[in-house]
N, C-alpha and C positions, 0 to 999 in steps of 0.2 A: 899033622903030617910034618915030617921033619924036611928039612932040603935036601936032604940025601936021597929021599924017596922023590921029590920034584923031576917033575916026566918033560918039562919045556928045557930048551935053551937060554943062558943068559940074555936078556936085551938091554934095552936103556935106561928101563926103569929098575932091573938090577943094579944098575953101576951105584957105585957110594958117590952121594954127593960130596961137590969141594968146597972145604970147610972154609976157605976164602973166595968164593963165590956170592954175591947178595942174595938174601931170602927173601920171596915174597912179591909187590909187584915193585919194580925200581923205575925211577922217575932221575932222570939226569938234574941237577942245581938249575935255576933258573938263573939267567942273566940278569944284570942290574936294567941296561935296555925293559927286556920284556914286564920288567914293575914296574917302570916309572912312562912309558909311551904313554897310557891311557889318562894320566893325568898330562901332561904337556896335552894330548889332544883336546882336552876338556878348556884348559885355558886356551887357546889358541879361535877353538870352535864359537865357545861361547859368545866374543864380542864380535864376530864374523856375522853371527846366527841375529843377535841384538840388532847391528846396524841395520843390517836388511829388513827386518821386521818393521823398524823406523821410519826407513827412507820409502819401504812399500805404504806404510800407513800416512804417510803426509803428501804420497801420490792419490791416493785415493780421496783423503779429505782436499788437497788441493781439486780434485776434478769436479767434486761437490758441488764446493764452493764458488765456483768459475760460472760468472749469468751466461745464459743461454744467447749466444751470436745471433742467433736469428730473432728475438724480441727483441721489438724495438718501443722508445720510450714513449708515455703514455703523452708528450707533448710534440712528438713527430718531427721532422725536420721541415716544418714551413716556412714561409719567408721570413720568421719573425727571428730565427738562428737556427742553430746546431741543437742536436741531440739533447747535448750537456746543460742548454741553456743559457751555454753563450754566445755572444755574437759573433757572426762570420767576420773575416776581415776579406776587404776588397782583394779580390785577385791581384792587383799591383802589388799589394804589401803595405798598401798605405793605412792609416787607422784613420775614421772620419771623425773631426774633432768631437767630444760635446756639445748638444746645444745647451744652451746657456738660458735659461727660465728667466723671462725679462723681471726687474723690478716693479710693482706697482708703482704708476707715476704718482709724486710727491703731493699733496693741497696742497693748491693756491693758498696763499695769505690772505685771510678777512681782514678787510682795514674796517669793519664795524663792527670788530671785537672788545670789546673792553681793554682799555689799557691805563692802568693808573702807576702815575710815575711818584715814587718816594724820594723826599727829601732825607738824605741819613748822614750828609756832609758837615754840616754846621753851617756851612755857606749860605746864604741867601741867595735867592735868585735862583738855581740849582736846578730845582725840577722846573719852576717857568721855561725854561729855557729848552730843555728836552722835549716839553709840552709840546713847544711849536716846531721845532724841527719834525715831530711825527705828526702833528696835522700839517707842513707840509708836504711829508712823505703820501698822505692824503690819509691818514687815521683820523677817524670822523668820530671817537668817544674815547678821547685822552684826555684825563684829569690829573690833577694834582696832590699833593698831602705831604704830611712830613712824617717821620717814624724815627724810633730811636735806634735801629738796624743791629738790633741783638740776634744774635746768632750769627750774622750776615758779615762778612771779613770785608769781602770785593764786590764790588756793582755789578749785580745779578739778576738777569731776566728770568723772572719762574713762571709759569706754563701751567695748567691746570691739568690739560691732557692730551694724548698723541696727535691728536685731531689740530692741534690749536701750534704744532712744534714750527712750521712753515713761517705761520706768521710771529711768533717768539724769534725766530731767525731775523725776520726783516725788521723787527724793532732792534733788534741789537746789533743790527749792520746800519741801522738806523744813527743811534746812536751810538758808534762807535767801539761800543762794547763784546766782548766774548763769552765771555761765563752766560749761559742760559741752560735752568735746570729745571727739568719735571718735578714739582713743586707742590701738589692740589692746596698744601695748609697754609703756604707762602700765599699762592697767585688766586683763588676763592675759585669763581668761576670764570676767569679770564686770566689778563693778564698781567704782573705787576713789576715793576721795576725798582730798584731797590739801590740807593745812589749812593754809594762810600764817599767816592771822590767827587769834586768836578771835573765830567767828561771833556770838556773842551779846555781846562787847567793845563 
């Protein structure tokens, strides 16, 4: 059929299209904005989204971990202290001292311990002399002897053991001396005295 035979009238889809019109579907350029939003939202979102997650998750293990208020400890709060197991202090504010655990009192001095007094001076007469000063302090088994005081610097009372320290005291407040030293290989099984100098020199 040629157009000349065509029995319609022209409409729109006759008209010639315009050869500077776009073909096909058209899409206007996109903004620089509309590329780049979804990433700024990404950065922005992201450390938002982290924190929260953080501060929710150390809410939770904090509530965990938090003991239960209403237990109370397996040592109760009797008169003995506090919860914690320590002690109250007085309502005033005052602290009540320490007591103070007495020392065991001291032994007596045996004046029927053994005590042998050494000559180590050169001097004659020496240990006589200390002899009687400690029987008449009233030591009732003080002897005599002479030694060459090797080892021994200064006039030293030695002591065999803790038990015997009391009465090594009063021999050497006895005779005027200071040095008294736990000894067992010095003093045997008692006491011995060991004279550098003469005491009353």
């Amino acid at each position: 059929m040629s157009k000349a035979d065509y029995p319609y009238p022209d409409d729109e889809f006759d008209a010639a299209a315009d050869p500077d019109a776009p073909r096909g579907v058209h899409r206007a350029p996109r903004s620089a904005w509309s590329r780049w939003w979804p990433f700024l939202a990404v950065l922005v979102l992201a450390p938002v989204l982290a924190y929260g997650a953080v501060t929710a998750w150390g809410i939770i293990n904090g509530a965990d971990d938090s003991p239960d208020s209403s237990t109370v400890d397996e040592g109760g709060t009797g008169d003995e202290g506090t919860t914690d197991g320590t002690e109250e202090t007085p309502a005033d504010g005052t602290e009540e001292p320490p007591v103070e655990s007495e020392a065991p009192p001291a032994a007596e001095p045996v004046l029927s311990t053994p005590v042998q007094v050494l000559n180590a001076s050169g001097v004659s007469g020496v240990a006589a002399r200390q002899q009687a000063k400690l029987q008449e302090a009233g030591f009732t088994a003080a002897t005599t002897g002479n030694s060459d005081g090797e080892g021994v610097t200064d006039s030293t009372v030695f002591y065999a053991s803790e038990d015997l320290r009391s009465t090594a005291d009063l021999v050497a407040q006895t005779l005027g001396l200071t040095a008294v030293t736990l000894d067992p290989d010095q003093a045997g099984d008692g006491i011995v005295v060991v004279l550098r100098t003469d005491p009353d020199a």
